[in-house]
C-alpha positions as CSV (number, residue, x, y, z in Angstrom):
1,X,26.4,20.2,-32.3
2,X,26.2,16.5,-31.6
3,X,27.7,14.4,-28.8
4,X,27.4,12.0,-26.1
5,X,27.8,12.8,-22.4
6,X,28.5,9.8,-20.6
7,X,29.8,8.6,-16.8
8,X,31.0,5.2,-15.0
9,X,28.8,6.4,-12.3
10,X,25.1,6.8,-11.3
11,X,22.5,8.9,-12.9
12,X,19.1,9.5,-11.3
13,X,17.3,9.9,-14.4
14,X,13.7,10.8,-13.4
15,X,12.8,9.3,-16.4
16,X,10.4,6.2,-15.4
17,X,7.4,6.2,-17.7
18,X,5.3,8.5,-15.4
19,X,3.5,11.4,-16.9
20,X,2.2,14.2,-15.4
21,X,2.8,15.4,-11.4
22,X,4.3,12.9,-9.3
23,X,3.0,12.0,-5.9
24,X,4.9,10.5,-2.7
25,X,4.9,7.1,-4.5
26,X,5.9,7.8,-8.0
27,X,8.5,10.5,-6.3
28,X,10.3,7.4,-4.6
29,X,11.4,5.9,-7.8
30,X,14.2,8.8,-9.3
31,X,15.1,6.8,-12.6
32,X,18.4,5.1,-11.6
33,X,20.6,4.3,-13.8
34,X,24.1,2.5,-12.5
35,X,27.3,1.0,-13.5
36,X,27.5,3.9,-16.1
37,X,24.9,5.7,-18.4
38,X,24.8,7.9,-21.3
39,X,23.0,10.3,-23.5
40,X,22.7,11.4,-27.4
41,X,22.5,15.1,-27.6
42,X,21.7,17.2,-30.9
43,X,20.7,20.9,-30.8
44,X,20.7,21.1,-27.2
45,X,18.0,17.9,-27.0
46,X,18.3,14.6,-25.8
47,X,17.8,12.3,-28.6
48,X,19.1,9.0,-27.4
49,X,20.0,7.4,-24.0
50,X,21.6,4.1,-23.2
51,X,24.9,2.2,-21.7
52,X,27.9,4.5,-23.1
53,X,29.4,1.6,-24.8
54,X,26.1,0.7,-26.8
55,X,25.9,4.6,-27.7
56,X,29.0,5.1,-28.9
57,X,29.2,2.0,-30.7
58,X,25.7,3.4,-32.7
59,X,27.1,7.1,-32.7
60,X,30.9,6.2,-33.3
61,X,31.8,10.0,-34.9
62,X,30.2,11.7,-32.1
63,X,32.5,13.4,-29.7
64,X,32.2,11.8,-26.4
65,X,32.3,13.9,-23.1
66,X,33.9,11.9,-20.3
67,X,31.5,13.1,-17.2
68,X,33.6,10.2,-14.5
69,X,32.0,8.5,-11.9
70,X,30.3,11.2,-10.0
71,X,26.2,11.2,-10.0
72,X,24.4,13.2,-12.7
73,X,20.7,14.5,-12.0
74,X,18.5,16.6,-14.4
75,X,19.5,20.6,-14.0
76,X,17.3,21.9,-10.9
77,X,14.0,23.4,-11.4
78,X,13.1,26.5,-9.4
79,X,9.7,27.0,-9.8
80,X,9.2,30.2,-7.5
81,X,12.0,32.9,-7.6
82,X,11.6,36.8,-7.5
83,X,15.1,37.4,-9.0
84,X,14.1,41.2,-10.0
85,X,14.8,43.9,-7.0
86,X,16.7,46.5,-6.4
87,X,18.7,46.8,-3.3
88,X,18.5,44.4,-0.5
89,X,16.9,44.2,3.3
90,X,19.2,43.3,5.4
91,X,17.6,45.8,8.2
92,X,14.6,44.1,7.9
93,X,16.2,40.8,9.2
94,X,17.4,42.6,11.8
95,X,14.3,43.9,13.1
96,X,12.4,40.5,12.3
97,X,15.7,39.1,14.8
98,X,14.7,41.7,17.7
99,X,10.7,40.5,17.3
100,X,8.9,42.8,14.8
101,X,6.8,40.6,12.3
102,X,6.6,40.0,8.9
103,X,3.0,41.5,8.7
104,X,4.2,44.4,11.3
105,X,7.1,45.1,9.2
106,X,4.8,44.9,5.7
107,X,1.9,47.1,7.4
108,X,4.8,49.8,8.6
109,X,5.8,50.4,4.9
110,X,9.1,47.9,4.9
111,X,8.4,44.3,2.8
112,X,7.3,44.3,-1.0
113,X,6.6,47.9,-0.5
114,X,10.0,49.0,0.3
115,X,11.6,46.5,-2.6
116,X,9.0,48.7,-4.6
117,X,10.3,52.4,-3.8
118,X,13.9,51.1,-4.5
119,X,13.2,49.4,-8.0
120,X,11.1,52.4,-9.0
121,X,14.4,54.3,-9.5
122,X,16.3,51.7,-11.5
123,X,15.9,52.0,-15.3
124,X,15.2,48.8,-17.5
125,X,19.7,48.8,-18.2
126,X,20.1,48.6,-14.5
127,X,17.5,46.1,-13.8
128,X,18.4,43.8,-16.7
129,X,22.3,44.0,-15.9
130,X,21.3,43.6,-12.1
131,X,19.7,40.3,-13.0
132,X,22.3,38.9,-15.0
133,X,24.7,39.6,-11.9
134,X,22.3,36.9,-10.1
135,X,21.9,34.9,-12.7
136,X,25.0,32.6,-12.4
137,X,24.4,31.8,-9.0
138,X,21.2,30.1,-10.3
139,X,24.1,27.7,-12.7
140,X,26.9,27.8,-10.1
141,X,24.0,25.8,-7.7
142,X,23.1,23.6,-10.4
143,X,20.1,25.0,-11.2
144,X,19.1,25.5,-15.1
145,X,15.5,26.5,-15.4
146,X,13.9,29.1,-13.1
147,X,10.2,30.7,-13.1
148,X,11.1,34.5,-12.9
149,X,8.5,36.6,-11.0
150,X,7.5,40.7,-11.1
151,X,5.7,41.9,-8.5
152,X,8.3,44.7,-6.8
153,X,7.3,47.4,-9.2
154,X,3.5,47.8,-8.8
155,X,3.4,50.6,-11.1
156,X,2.7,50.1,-15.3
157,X,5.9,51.5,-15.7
158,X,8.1,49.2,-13.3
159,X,6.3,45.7,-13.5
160,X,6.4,45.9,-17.3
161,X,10.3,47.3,-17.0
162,X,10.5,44.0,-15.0
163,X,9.4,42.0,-17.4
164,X,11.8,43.0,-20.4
165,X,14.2,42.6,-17.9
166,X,13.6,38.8,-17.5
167,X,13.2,38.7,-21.6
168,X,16.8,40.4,-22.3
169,X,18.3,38.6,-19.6
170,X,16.7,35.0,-20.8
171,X,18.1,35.8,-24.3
172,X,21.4,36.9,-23.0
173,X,22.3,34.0,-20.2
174,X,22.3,30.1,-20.2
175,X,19.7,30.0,-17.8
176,X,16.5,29.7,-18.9
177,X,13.8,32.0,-17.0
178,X,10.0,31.6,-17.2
179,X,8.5,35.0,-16.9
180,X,5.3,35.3,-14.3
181,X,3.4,38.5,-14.2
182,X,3.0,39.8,-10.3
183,X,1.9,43.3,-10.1
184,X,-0.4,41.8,-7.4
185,X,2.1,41.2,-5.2
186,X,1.0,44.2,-2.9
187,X,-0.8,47.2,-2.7
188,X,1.3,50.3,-3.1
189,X,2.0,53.4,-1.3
190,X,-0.1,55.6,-3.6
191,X,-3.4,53.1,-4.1
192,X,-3.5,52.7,-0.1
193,X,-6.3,54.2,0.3
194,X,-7.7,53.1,-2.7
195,X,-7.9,49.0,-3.2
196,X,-10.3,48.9,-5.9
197,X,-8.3,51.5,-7.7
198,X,-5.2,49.1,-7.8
199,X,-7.1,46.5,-8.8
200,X,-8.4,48.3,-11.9
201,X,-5.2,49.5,-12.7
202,X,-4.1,45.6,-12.5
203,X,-7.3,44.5,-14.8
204,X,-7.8,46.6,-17.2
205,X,-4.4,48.4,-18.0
206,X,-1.5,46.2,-16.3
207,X,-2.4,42.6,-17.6
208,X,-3.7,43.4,-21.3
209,X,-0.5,45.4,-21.7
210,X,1.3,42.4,-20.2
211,X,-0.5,40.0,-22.6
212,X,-0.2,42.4,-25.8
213,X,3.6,42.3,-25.4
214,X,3.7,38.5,-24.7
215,X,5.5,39.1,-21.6
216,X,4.7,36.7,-19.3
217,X,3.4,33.0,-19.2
218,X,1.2,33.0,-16.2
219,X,0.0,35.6,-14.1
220,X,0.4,35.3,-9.7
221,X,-1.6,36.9,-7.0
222,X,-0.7,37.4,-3.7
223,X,-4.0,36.0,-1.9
224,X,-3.2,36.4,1.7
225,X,-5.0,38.3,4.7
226,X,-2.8,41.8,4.2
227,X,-2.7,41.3,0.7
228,X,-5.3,40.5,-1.8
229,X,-9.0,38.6,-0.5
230,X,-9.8,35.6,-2.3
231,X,-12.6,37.7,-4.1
232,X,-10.2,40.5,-5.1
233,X,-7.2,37.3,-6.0
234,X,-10.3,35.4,-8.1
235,X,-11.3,39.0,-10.1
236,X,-7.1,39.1,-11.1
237,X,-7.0,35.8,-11.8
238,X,-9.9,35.5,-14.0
239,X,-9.2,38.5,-16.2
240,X,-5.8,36.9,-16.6
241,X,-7.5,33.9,-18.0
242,X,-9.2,36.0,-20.7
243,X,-6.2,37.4,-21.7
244,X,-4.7,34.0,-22.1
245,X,-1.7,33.3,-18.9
246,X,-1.8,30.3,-16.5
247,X,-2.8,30.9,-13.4
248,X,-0.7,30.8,-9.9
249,X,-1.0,31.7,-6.3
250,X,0.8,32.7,-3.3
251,X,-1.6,31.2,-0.9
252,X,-2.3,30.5,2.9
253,X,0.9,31.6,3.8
254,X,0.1,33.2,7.0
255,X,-3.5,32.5,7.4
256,X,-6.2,30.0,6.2
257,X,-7.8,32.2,3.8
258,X,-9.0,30.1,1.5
259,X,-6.5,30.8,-1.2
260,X,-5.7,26.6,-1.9
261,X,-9.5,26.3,-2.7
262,X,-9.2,29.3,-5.2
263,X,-6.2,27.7,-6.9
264,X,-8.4,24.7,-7.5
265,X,-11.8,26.2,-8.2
266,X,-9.5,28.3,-11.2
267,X,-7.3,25.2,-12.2
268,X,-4.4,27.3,-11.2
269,X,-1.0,25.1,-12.2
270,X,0.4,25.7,-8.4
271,X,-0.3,27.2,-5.1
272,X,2.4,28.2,-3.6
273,X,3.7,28.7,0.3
274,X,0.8,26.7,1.9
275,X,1.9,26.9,5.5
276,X,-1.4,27.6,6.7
277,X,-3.2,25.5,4.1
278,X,-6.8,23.9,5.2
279,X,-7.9,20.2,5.1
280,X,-10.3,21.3,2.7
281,X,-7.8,23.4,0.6
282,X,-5.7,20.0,0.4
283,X,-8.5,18.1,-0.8
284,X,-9.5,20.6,-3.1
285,X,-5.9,20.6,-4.7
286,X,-5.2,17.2,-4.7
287,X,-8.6,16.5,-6.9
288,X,-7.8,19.4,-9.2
289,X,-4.0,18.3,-10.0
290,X,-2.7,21.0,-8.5
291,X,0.8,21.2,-7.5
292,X,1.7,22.5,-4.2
293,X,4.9,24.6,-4.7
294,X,6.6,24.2,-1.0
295,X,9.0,26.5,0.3
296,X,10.8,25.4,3.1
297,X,13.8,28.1,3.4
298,X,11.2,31.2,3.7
299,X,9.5,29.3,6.7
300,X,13.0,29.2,8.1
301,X,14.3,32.8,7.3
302,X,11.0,34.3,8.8
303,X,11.4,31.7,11.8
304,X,7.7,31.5,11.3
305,X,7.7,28.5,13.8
306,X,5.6,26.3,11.7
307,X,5.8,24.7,8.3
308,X,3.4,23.6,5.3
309,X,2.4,20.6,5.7
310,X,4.5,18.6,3.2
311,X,4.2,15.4,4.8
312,X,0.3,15.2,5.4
313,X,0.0,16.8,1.7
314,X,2.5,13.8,-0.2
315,X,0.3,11.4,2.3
316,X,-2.6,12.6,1.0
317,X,-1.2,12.3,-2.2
318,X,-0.9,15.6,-3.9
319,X,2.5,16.0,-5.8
320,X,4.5,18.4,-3.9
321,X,7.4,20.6,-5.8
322,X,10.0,22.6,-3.8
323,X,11.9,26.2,-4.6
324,X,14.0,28.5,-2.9
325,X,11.7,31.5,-3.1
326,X,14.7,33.4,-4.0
327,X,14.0,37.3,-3.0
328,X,15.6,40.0,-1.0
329,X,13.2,40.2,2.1
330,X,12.4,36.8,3.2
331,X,14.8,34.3,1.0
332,X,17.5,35.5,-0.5
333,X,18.9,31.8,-1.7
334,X,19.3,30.6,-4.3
335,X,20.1,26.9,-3.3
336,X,17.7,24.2,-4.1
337,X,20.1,21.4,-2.6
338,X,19.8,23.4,0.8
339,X,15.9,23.3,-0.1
340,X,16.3,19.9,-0.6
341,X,18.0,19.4,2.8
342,X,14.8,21.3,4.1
343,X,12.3,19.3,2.3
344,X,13.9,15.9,4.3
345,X,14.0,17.4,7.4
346,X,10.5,19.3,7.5
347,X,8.2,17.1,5.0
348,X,10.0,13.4,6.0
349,X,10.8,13.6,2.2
350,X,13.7,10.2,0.8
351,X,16.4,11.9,-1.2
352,X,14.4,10.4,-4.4
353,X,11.5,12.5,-3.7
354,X,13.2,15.7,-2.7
355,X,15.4,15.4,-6.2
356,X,12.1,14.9,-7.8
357,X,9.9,17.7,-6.2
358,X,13.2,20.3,-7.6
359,X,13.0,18.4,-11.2
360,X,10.2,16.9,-12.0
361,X,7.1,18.4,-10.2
362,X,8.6,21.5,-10.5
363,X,8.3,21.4,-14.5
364,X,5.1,21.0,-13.8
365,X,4.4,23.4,-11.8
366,X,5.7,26.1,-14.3
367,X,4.4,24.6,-17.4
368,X,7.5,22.4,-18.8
369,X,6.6,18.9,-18.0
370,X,8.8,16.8,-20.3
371,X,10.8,19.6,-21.6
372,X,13.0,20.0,-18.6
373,X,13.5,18.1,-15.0
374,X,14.5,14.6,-16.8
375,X,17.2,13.1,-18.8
376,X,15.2,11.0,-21.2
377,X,14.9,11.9,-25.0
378,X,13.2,14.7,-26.1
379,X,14.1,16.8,-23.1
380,X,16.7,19.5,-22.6
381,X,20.3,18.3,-22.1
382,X,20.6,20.2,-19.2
383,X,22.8,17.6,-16.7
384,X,24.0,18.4,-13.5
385,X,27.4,16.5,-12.2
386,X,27.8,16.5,-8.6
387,X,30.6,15.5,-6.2
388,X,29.1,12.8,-4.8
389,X,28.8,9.4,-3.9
390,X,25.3,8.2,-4.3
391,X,21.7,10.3,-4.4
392,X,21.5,9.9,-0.2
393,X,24.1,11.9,0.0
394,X,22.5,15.6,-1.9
395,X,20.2,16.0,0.7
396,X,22.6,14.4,3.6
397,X,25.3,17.0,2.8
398,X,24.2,20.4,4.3
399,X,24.8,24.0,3.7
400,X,28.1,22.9,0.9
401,X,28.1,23.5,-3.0
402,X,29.0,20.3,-4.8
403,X,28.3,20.6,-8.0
404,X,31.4,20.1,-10.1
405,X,29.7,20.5,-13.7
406,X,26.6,21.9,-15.7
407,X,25.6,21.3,-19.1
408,X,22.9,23.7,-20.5
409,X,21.3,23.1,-23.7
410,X,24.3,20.6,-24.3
411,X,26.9,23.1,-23.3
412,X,29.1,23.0,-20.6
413,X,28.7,26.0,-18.8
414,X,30.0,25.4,-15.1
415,X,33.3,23.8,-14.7
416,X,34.7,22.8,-11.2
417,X,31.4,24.6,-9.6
418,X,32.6,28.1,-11.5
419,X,30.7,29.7,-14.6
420,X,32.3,29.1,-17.9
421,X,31.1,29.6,-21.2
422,X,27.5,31.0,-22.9
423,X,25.5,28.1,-24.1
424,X,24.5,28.6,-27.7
């Protein structure tokens, strides 16, 4: 199919020349276009952009889609979602509300551990249609990319059930899903007592499985004090090097363990969490290009009391990306816009650079730099129209869904903020 989406309004384009991760200072410029803008699209792909009248005028038998005077970004990027569970844990908030801990809770058998007993009963049907159920939420948001984690299985069985999961469900919904391997996401109940047993499990049977059926693109460790040691993270990580993935972490979450310097020393493509992140760790990062995935809304839900240090990190100039976390123990939202909000008020982010850090650096930070987070040519037509004025006003507007359209691969396929059609 070919046409040509075009508005009166403004368009924050992200497209300014600028390759790779963006820092504080590339961040402030979003790509505005205004006074009206438009784009080519063929096959799902942005092939031209320019004033509407010029395009049309150069593409006069291509349908024309009338978008208004609203202001179109690129579709969201959520680089760091765990949209496969089973069951939620609501109790758990509760308890974390009357003063038990996230590590108390974990180390009492609640946490990943408890996701893990519950998805250990669902078959691959009932995880694959419980996915899709989540799925247009994603859309609904504005959102059209997502990196889709394991990791609440921790058996063979159960993380590679996961997996096909995220496969059916990318083949069967708009959304496009980017599949990370995290069967080191815990230990569970049965390898308690045995650690290194776990970890062979992950190295030599997990992950070459994983790799044989091509179902993942990157592999994530959970490298925290509770979890996995930065030795036991860098053995994981390294054998899933071998085996050909791209490398992420969960890192310094909760305690400055080191696990920032271990996503540079293994040229990880982002370390994610960070709230307890040393100097050194930023250095490290910053001179390895990697991108600091921040999550603002699990520092919130666990009313940690303390946040990454965003702002030091985009002074320092590393090239921060946000994402919801989306999971059922510690973030269940699937709002960037409210991350957005977030990123302002914790990091001292403009509205340019938060919209940037949920397009742009966060293609980066799952692998699809130029492919999605932009509307220039060559990239996914994947447009977001939103109800409002000006680009201040996405992060200014709190806790309220405005997005009024979504085109996915050229399709539209949310109208008035509610799913419509399947995108070819």
């Amino acid at each position: 199919m070919r046409c040509i989406f075009g508005s009166r309004g403004t368009w924050a384009t992200m497209d300014t020349g600028v390759k790779g991760p963006r820092n504080a200072e590339a961040l402030a410029d979003p790509g505005l276009r205004e006074g009206g803008w438009a784009v080519l699209v063929e096959d799902g792909i942005i092939r031209e952009a320019d004033r509407p009248d010029a395009l049309r005028a150069r593409h006069d038998a291509a349908p024309f889609v009338d978008l208004g005077d609203s202001l179109v970004v690129p579709g969201f990027v959520d680089p760091h979602t765990h949209p496969v569970f089973t069951g939620t844990r609501e109790d758990e908030f509760e308890l974390r509300n009357g003063g038990k801990t996230y590590e108390e809770i974990a180390k009492a058998g609640g946490g990943i551990r408890n996701s893990a007993r519950r998805l250990r009963s669902s078959s691959e049907d009932e995880l694959t249609n419980d996915l899709l159920a989540r799925l247009d939420g994603f859309l609904e948001l504005g959102t059209t990319t997502i990196e889709a984690k394991s990791g609440y299985g921790l058996s063979t069985e159960s993380e590679l059930a996961s997996l096909r999961a995220i496969r059916r469900a990318n083949a069967e919904h708009p959304l496009d899903l980017v599949p990370t391997f995290l069967g080191a996401h815990e230990i569970p109940d049965e390898y308690r007592e045995d650690r290194e047993g776990y970890i062979r499990l992950l190295t030599n049977e997990m992950l070459p499985l994983v790799a044989k059926e091509n179902l993942a693109e990157a592999c994530d460790v959970f490298c925290e004090d509770h979890v996995f040691s930065v030795d036991e993270s860098r053995r994981i990580l390294l054998r899933a090097r071998e085996l050909g993935l791209e490398l992420k972490l969960h890192a310094d979450e909760i305690k400055p363990i080191g696990g920032a310097e271990l996503a540079a020393e293994v040229g990880a493509l982002s370390a994610d969490h960070l709230v307890a992140i040393s100097e050194e760790g930023i250095r490290r990062m910053r001179e390895a290009k990697v991108v600091p995935v921040l999550l603002p809304a699990t520092s919130l839900y666990l009313n940690l009391g303390k946040d990454a240090p965003g702002k030091r990190m985009l002074n320092e100039g590393l090239a921060c990306a946000l994402a919801t976390d989306f999971n059922p123990g510690s973030s269940p939202t699937r709002s960037l816009p409210l991350v957005m909000t977030l990123g302002c008020i914790k990091y001292g982010m403009t509205a340019a650079q938060a919209l940037g850090a949920a397009t742009w650096n966060a293609a980066c930070a799952i692998g699809r730099e130029g492919q999605v987070g932009a509307l220039a040519p060559g990239c996914l037509a994947d447009l977001v129209v939103l109800d409002l004025p000006n680009l201040r006003s996405l992060p200014y507007r709190f806790g309220e869904n405005f997005v009024r359209t979504v085109v996915k691969r050229g399709e539209i396929v949310v109208t008035n903020g509610r799913r419509t059609g399947h995108a070819a």
